[in-house]
N, C-alpha and C positions, 0 to 999 in steps of 0.2 A: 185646468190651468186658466181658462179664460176667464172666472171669475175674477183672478187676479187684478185684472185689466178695466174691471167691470165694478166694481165694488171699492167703496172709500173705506180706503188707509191710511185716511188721515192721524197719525198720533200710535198708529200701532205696529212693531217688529211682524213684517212677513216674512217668512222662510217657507222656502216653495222642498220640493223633494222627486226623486225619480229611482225606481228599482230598477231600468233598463242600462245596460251597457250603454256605452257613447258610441260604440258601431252601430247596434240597432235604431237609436235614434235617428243616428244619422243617416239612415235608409228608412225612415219611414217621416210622413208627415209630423210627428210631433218633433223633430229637430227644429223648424219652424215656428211651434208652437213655445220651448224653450228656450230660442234665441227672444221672440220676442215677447214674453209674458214674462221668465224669469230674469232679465238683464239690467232688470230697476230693483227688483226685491234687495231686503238686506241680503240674504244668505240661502241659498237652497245645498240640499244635499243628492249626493249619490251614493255607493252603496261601499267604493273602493275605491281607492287612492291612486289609481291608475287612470280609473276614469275620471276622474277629478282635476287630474292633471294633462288631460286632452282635453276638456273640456276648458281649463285654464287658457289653455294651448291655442283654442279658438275664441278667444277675446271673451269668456265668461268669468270674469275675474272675483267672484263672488260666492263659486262653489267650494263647496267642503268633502268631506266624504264621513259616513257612519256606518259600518256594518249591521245586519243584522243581527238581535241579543239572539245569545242561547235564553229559552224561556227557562229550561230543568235540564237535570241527568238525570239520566234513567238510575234506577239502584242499582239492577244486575244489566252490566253489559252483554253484545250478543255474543255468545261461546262462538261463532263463525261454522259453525257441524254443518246445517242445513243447504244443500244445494242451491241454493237459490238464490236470483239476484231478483229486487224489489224496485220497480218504478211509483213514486208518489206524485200525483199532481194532475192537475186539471186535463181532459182531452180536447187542447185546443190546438189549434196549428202552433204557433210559439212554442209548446212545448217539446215537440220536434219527436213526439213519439213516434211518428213514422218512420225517423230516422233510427230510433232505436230498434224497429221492429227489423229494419232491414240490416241493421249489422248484427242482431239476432241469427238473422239467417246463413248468416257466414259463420255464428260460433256455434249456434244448434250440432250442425251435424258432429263437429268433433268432443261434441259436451252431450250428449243425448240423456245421460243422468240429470241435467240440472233443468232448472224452469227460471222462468219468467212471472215475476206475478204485476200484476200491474195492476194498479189501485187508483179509480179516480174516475168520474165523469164528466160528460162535454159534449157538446156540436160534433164534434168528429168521431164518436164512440161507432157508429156503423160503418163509417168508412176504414175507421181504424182493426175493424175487428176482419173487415172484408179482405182488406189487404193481409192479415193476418192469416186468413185461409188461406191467400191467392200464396204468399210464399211459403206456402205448407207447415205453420207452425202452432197448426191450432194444439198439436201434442205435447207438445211443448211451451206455452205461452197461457196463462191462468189470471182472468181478467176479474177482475176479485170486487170491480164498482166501489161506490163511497165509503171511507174511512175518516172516523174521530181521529184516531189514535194514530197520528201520525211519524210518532218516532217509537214508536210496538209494532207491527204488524206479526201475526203469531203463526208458525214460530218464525224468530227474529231472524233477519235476512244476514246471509254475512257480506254480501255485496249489494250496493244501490245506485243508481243510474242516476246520472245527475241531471238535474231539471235545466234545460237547456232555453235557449231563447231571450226573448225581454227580462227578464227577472233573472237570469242566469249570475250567478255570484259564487266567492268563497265563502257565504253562509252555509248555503248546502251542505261542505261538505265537513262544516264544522257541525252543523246539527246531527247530523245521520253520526261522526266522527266518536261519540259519546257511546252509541249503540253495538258499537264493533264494525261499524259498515265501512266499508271503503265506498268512493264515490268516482268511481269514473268517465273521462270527458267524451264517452263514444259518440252523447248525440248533439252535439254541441251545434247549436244557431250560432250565428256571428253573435263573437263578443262571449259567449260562455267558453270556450277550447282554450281562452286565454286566464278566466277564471279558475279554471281547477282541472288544467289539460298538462299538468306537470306529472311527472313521480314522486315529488314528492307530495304536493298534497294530493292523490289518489290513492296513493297508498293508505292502507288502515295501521292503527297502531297494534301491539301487543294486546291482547283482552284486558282489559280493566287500567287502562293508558287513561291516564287524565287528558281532556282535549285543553288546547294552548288557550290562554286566554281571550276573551273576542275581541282586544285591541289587534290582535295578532291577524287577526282577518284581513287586516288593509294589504296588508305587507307583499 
């Protein structure tokens, strides 16, 4: 953002942008950062209409809101068979896998059929994996590291954990929503539990349910 401030725009449209909720912001330094880099720009965006309208709310009269696109659909949806629920995304703090691992540990024992698989590396991968032992669920928990194919992981999960934290949005769970997955709010950082911490969008649809349009994400 601080280029913003730093660099002549003279003669040229700036629109600035941000994936993070307006709560997280607002508890970390870059709420500072876009009070005062973004409050001259023509236009910046955030990611949902909620947030856009707090941030409205706090004298940012400028914001918009754009969801994230669906890139594809898949061809075959996931048949939902497979025991398993599927985390995707980086192992950073933000993404709040810790908190996933520990409400893991509350459903492990009544699901001892199903698994965890968690796809994705990070800075916190050995801490994450220690805590993982520590609440005994290395049996159950299948840390599967880097993945291309982010809306396949094989075989297709019928549940997915929603990517919690700074970037937390109803894209998730419109992306995963195509796959058959449902996307539930269990590890939600501030600001995602409001994103996709409903029944209804956590719920998955019928196999082979067309997902709603991506205008339909702000709503």
């Amino acid at each position: 953002m601080e280029w913003v401030g730093e660099a002549d725009t003279a003669g040229l449209r700036v629109i600035g942008m941000s994936h993070e909720s307006y709560d997280y912001s607002r508890a970390s330094h870059r709420y500072r950062w876009i009070k005062n880099h973004y409050k001259d720009i023509d236009h910046w965006l955030v990611l949902t209409e909620e947030d856009a309208d707090r941030w409205a709310g706090d004298g940012m009269n400028n914001v918009g809101f754009l969801p994230n696109a669906l890139a594809h659909l898949p061809h075959v949806p996931s048949p939902r068979t497979a025991r398993t629920v599927a985390s995707i995304g980086r192992l950073t703090d933000q993404k709040g896998i810790d908190l996933l691992l520990d409400t893991w540990a509350l459903v492990a024992p009544q699901r001892p059929d199903w698994r965890l698989r968690v796809y994705g590396t990070g800075e916190d991968e050995a801490a994450l994996k220690a805590r993982c032992t520590g609440l005994g669920l290395d049996g159950s928990v299948e840390w599967m590291g880097r993945t291309d194919d982010v809306e396949g992981p094989s075989p297709p999960p019928p549940s997915s954990s929603s990517p919690p934290g700074a970037r937390a949005s109803r894209s998730h769970s419109w992306k995963r929503w195509p796959a058959g997955c449902r996307a539930p709010p269990s590890t939600a950082r501030p600001g995602s539990a409001r994103s996709s911490g409903t029944a209804r969008t956590a719920s998955s649809p019928p196999p082979g349910t067309p997902p709603p349009s991506p205008t339909g994400c702000s709503g």
